[in-house]
Residue frames as qw, qx, qy, qz and C-alpha x, y, z in Angstrom:
[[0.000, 0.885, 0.466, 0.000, 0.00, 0.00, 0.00],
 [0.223, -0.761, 0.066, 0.606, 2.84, 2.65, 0.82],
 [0.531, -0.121, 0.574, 0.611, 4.26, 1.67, -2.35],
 [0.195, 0.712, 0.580, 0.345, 1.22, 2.87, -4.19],
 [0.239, -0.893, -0.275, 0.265, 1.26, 6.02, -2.55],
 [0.435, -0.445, 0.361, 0.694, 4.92, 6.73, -3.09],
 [0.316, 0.331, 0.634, 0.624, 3.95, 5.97, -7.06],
 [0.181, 0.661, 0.572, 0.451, 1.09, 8.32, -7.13],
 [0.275, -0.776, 0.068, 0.564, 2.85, 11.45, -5.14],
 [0.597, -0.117, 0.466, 0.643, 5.44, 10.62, -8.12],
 [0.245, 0.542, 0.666, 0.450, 2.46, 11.37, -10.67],
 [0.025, -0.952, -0.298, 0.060, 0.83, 14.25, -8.79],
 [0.414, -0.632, 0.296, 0.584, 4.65, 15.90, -8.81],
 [0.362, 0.132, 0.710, 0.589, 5.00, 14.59, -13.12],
 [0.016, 0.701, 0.713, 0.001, 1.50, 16.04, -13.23],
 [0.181, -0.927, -0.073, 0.319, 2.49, 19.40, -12.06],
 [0.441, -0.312, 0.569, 0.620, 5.45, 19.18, -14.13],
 [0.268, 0.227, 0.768, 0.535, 3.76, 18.62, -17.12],
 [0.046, -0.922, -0.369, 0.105, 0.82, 21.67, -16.26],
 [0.042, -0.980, 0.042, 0.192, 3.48, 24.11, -15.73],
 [0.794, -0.005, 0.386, 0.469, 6.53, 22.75, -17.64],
 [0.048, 0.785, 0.053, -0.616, 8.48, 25.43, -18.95],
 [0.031, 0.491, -0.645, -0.585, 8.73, 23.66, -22.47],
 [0.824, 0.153, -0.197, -0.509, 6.78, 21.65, -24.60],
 [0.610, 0.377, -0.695, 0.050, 9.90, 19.04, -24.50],
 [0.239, -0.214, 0.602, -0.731, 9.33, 19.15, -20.59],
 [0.651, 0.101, 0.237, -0.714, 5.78, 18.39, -20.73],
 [0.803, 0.230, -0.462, -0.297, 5.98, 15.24, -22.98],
 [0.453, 0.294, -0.803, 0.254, 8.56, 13.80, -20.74],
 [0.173, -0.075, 0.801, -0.568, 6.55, 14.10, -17.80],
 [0.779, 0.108, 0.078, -0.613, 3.53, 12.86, -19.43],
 [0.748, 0.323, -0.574, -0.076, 5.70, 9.92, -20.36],
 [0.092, -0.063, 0.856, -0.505, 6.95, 9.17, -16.33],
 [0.644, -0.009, 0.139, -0.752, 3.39, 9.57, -16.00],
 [0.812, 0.175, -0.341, -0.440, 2.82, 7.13, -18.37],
 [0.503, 0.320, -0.771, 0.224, 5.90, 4.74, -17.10],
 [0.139, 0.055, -0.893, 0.424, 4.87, 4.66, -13.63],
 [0.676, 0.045, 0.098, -0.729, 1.15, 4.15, -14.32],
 [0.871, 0.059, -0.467, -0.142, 2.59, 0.49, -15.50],
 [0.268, 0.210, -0.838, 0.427, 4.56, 0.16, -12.54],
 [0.606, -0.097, 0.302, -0.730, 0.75, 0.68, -10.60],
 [0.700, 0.293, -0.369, -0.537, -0.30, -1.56, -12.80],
 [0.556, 0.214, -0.754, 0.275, 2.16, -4.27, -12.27],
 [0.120, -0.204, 0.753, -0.613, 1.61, -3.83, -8.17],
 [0.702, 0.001, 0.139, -0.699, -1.94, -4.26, -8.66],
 [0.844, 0.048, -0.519, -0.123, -1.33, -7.54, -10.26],
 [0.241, 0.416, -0.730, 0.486, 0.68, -8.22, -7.50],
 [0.266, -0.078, 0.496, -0.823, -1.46, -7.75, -5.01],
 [0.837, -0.006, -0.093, -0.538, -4.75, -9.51, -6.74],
 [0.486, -0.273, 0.824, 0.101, -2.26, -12.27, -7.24],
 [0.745, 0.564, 0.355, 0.013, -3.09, -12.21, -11.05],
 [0.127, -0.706, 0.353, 0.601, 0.25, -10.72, -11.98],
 [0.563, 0.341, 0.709, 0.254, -0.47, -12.73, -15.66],
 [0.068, 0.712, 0.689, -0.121, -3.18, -10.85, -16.06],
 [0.203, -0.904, -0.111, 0.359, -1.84, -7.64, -15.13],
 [0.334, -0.399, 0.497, 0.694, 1.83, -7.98, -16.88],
 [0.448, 0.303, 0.712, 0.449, -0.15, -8.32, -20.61],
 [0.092, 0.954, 0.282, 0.054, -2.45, -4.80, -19.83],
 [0.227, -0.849, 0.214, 0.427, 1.07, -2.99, -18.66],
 [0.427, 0.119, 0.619, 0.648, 2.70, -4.21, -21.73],
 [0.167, 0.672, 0.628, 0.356, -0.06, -3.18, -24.06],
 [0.180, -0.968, -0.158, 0.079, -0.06, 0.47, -22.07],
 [0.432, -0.602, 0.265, 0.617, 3.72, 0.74, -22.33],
 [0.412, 0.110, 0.573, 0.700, 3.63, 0.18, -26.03],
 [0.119, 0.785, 0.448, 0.412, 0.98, 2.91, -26.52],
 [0.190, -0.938, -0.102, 0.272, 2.44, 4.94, -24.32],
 [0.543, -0.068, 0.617, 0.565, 5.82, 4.26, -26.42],
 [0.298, 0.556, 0.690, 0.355, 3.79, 5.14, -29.56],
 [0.067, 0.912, 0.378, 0.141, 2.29, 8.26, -28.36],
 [0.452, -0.762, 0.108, 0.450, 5.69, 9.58, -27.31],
 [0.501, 0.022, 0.521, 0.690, 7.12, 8.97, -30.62],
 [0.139, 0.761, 0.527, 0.351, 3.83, 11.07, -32.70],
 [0.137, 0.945, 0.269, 0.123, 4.09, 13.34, -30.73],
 [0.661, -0.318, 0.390, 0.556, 8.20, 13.72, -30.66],
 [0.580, 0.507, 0.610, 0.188, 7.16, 13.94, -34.55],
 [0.252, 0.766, 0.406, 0.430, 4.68, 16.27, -35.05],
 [0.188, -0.894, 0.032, 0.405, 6.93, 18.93, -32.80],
 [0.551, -0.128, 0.519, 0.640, 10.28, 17.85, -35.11],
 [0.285, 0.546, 0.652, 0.442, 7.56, 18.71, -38.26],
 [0.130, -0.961, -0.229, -0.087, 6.04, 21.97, -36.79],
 [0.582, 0.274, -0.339, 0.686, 9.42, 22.96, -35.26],
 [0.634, -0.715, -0.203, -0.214, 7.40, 23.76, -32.03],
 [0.460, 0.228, -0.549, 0.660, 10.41, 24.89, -29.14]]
């Protein structure tokens, strides 16, 4: 249980990062921790249900879209030349 906690301070701290981030390049990366240690939640939960199967196949799937959406939008700043 503390462990959760610890994780989602992390987020509410990425979270604020990523609200008041004084770059766009800022703001992607902390929407990516975000993303990274929403699968480590993930993963505890399995832990904890004792379905960690279960659990390890949704945090996959969520890393590789979160993976994805970091690359698009990496992209379309590279394209726009957004700074």
């Amino acid at each position: 249980m503390a462990f959760s906690l610890a994780i989602l301070f992390t987020v509410s701290l990425c979270l604020f990062r990523a609200l008041r981030g004084p770059g766009i390049i800022n703001r992607i990366i902390s929407v990516n921790v975000i993303g990274t240690k929403t699968i480590a939640l993930i993963l505890l939960i399995g832990t904890i249900s004792e379905r960690v199967g279960f659990f390890v196949d949704i945090a996959f799937v969520y890393a590789l879209i979160n993976f994805i959406a970091a690359l698009a939008f990496s992209k379309y700043i590279d394209l726009k030349g957004i700074s």
